[in-house]
Structures are given as structure tokens and as C-alpha cells.
N, C-alpha and C positions, 0 to 999 in steps of 0.2 A: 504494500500500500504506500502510496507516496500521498503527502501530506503536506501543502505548501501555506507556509505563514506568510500574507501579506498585510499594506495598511496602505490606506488613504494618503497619506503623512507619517514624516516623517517624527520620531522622537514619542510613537503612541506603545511603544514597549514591544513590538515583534520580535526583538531576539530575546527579550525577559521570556517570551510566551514559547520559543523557538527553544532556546536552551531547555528551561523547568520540563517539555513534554519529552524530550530527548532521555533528560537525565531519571524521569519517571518512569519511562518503559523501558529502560535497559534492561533490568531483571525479570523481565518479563518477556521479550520480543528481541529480535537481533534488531539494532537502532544503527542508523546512519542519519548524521547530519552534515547536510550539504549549504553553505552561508554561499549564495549568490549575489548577497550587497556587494560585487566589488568594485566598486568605490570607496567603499569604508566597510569593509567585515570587519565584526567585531565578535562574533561567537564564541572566538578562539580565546579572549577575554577572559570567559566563563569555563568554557573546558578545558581551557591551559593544555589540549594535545601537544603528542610528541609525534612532528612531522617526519616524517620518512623519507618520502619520494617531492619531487616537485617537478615541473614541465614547463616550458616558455610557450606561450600562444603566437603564434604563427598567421596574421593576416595578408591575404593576399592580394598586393594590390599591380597596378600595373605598369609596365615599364614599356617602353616606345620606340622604336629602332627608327629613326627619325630621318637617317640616310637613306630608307626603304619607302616612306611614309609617303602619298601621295597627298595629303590633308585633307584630304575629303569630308570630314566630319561626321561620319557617322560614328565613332565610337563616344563623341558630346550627344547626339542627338536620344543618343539609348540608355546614356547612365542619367539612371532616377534622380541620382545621388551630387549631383554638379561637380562631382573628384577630376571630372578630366575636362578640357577647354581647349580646343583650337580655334588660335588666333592669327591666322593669315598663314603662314609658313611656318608657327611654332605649334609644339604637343605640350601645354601645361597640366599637370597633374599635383593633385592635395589628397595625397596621401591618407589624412585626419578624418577627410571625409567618405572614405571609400569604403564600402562591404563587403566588399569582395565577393561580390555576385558573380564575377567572371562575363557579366556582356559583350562588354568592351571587346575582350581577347576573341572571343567566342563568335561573336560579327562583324569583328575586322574585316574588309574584303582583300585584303592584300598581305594576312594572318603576319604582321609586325609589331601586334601586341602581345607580348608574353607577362607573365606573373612573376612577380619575385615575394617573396617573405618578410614582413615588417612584424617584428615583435610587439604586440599588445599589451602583455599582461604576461601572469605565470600560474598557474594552479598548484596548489601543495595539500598534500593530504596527509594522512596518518590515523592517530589511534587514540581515544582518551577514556582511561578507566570505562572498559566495555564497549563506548561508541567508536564507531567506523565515522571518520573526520576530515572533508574537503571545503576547501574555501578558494577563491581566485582573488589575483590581487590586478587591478587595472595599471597599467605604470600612468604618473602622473603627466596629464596634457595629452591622454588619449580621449576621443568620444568615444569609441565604440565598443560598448560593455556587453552586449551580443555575445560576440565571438567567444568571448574568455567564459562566461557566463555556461553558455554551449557542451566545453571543454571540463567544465566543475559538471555539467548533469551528468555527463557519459559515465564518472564514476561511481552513477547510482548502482546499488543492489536490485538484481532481481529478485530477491528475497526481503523478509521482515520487514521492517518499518522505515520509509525515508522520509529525512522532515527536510525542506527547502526553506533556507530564510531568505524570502525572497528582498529586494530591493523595495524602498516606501515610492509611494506616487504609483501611476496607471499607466507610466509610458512603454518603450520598445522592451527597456531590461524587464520590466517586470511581466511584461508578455511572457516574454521568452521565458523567465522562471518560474513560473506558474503554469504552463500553460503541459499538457500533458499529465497534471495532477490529478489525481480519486477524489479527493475534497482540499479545499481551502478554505483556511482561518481568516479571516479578517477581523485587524487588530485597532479600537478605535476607542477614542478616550473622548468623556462627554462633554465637549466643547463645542460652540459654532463650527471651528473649524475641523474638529473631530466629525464632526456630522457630511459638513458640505464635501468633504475628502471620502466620507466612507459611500456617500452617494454613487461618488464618481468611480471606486473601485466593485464596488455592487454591479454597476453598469459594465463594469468590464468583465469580471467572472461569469454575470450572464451571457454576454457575448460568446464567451468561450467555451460555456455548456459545461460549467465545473461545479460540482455541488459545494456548498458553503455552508458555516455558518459565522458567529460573531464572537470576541471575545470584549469585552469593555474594561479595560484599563483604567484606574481612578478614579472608579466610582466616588460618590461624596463630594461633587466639585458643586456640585446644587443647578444638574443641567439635565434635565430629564428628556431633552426631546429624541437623543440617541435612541431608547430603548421605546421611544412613542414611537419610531421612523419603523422601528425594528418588527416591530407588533403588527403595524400596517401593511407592512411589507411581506409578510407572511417569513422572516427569518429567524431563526433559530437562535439564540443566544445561548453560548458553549457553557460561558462562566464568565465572572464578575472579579474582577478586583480592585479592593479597595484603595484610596488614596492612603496611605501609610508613609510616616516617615523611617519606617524598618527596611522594609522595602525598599524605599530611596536610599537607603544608608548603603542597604546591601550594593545592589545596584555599583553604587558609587564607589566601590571597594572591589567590583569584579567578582564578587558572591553570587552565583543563581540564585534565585528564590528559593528553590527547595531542598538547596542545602543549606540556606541559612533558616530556611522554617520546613522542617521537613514534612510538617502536616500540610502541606500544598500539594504533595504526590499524589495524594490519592484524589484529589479536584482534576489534577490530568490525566489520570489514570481517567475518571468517567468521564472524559472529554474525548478519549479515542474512544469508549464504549457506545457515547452518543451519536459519534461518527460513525460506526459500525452500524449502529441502526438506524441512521440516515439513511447511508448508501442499501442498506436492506431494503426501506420500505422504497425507495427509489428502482433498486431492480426489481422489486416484485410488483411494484406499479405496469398496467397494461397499458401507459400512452409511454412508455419506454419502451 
């Protein structure tokens, strides 16, 4: 089962909520966690693993043999992406911006586009007390969290439990790290902005056809419209947590929550139970 923690926004507790269910079903389930924030993973904070292996991301972008090149511009006219630009008798290419879709090379008509290899990022995995442990790290002044992102899922298990911490916000990363998952968490704390952001990720798990429910972070801020939205919406609320300054202390110390309070295991423990019986009544539904 893969299991992907997302949120609206950023700073509503998705790796507090990503770690705690990790560290909960270990004894129980073979547990892999997989941190796809790379931009800023911080999982590794929490489980302090001991990395083993690592690997450089490899983007491929394109190179122009410009002594061959008759300008004709069709390799500008097909990149989505604006990476490449012919401007009279020159091939300009931006690197930053490319995907490496391969068009370009691919409909050359006079095949003098080849690909060469730009390092991205890097993936590092390893092991922490029980959990199977990958994160990718973006190198700084990259945009494209895609590719590296990609590279962290491949190292999913076929087996037992995967939790994805995926990226905050609804854009390209968090597609990409959500998307292929059995259910998804959404992590959202009761504030205007906790609200207008969980909307906009609600809108997007539907889109993708991925069962959900909610978890609400800090409860006690005295904003009840999150769980009015919740109710209306016909969505499920996982579990609740309270605004606490123990919590924050932990937190702020690099403590999961449920080893700094360990009566919180068994609140995640019935959060993949409720999961299980989501996707239950979900497969045995006849409009599935």
C-alpha cells in the first residue's frame, strides 16, 4: 500500500504526520518512507537514518551541433518548455528550463540534436531502526524537482507499507509524488489559509482519482470552518491534533511525536485501519 502525505501549504505538519505513521507501523508492517520535499527534506531530521547508497540525477537536456544545423526552427516550435530558441543563425538553449522530454532531439529533421547529462539532484537512501529510508536532495538553482522526485519513487517497495512525504502546495512536484498512490493524507491546520490551500489540494486528489482523507493539525486555534468544509464535502477526517506546546517543543528538537509521546501510536495505528476501510468500502462499491 502506498500512502502519500500531502498539504495545501506549507508548515501545516506533513512530515510531523509522515514520520509519527512510519514510526507507528514499523512493528507491525514492513514500512518504507520515501521524503519527496526535495527542496527541503527534512524527514531525515526525525529518523536520523544511516544512509548507505546514494545516486546523482541525471537530466537530459540538449546539445546542438550547430556546424550541421540548418536553423530551421522546428526544435523552438515543439519545446512546451521555451529551453531552446533560434535566433537567426544561432541554437540558444536554458538548460534550467528543460525536461527532458526528448522532442527537440526526436524531430530534428537533420537529427543534430543529441542529449547530454546535467546533474539535478542526488537520491540517498538507507535504513532507520526498522524503516527502509529514501529522500532526494535538488542541488541549489535547479527548477526541476520532477526528475529527482521520479528517481526517490523507483525505490518504492513492492511490498508493506510506503508513506511518501510528498512536497506542500498542488503544483508539478506534488503531482508527480502523489500521484500513483492507494490513499492520500491531507494535512491542514484550521486557519483561513489552512482552509483556502486544503481546497485547492482536495481539487487536485480529485482530479487524480486518489482516495483521501484529512488530518487537522492545531486544532484549538478557534477556526472551525476547516472541519464545517470537511463535513460538507463528504470527507473523512483521519484524526485531530491538538495545538500543544509539547509538540512544538518536540518538533523543534527533531523529536517525532510518538516518540516523544508515545500514546500517539496507537491514533496512527487507527489511521491506516480507517484507511483500510476506506479503500474497502471503495472497492466493494458497484460504481467502481
Amino acid at each position: 500500500m502506498i500512502i502519500s502525505v500531502a498539504s495545501g501549504k506549507g508548515g501545516t505538519g506533513k512530515t510531523l504526520v509522515a514520520t509519527s505513521l512510519a514510526l507507528s507501523l514499523k512493528d507491525r508492517y514492513k514500512v518504507q518512507l520515501l521524503d519527496c520535499d526535495v527542496e527541503e527534506p527534512n524527514a531525515h531530521v526525525f529518523l536520523k537514518p544511516v544512509i548507505t547508497s546514494s545516486e546523482p540525477v541525471y537530466i537530459q537536456v540538449p546539445k546542438v551541433d550547430e556546424d550541421k544545423c540548418t536553423y530551421c526552427g522546428k526544435c523552438a516550435r515543439v519545446c512546451a518548455y521555451h529551453a531552446i530558441a533560434v535566433l537567426g543563425e544561432h541554437v540558444l538553449t536554458f538548460p534550467q528550463l528543460c525536461h527532458g522530454c526528448g522532442a527537440c532531439s526526436y524531430l530534428c529533421p537533420e537529427n543534430v540534436i543529441t542529449e547530454e547529462g546535467r546533474e539535478g539532484g542526488v537520491v540517498e537512501w538507507g535504513h532507520s531502526d526498522g524503516i527502509e529510508f529514501a529522500h532526494g536532495k535538488l542541488n541549489v538553482g535547479e527548477a526541476m524537482a520532477p526528475p529527482i522526485i521520479r528517481k526517490v519513487k523507483e525505490q518504492a517497495s513492492n511490498n508493506g507499507v510506503v508513506i511518501v512525504d510528498a512536497p506542500p502546495g498542488t503544483s508539478c512536484p506534488v503531482v508527480e509524488s502523489i500521484k500513483g498512490s492507494d490513499f492520500c493524507i491531507l494535512v491542514t491546520e484550521p486557519t483561513p489559509f489552512g482552509l483556502n490551500d486544503l481546497i485547492l489540494a482536495v481539487k487536485t486528489v480529485r482530479e487524480l482519482n486518489i482516495p483521501f482523507g484529512v488530518i487537522i493539525n492545531r486544532v484549538g486555534a478557534g477556526y472551525g470552518d476547516v472541519e464545517k468544509y470537511c463535513l460538507e464535502e463528504n470527507i473523512p477526517i483521519m484524526l485531530t491534533i491538538p495545538l500543544d506546546t509539547e509538540i512544538a517543543r518536540l518538533y523543534s528538537k527533531g523529536i517525532a511525536l510518538v516518540e516523544g509521546i508515545p500514546q500517539w501510536k496507537s491514533s496512527f495505528i487507527e489511521v491506516l485501519d480507517r484507511i483500510q476501510e476506506i479503500l474497502d468500502e471503495r472497492n466493494c462499491s458497484p460504481q467502481r
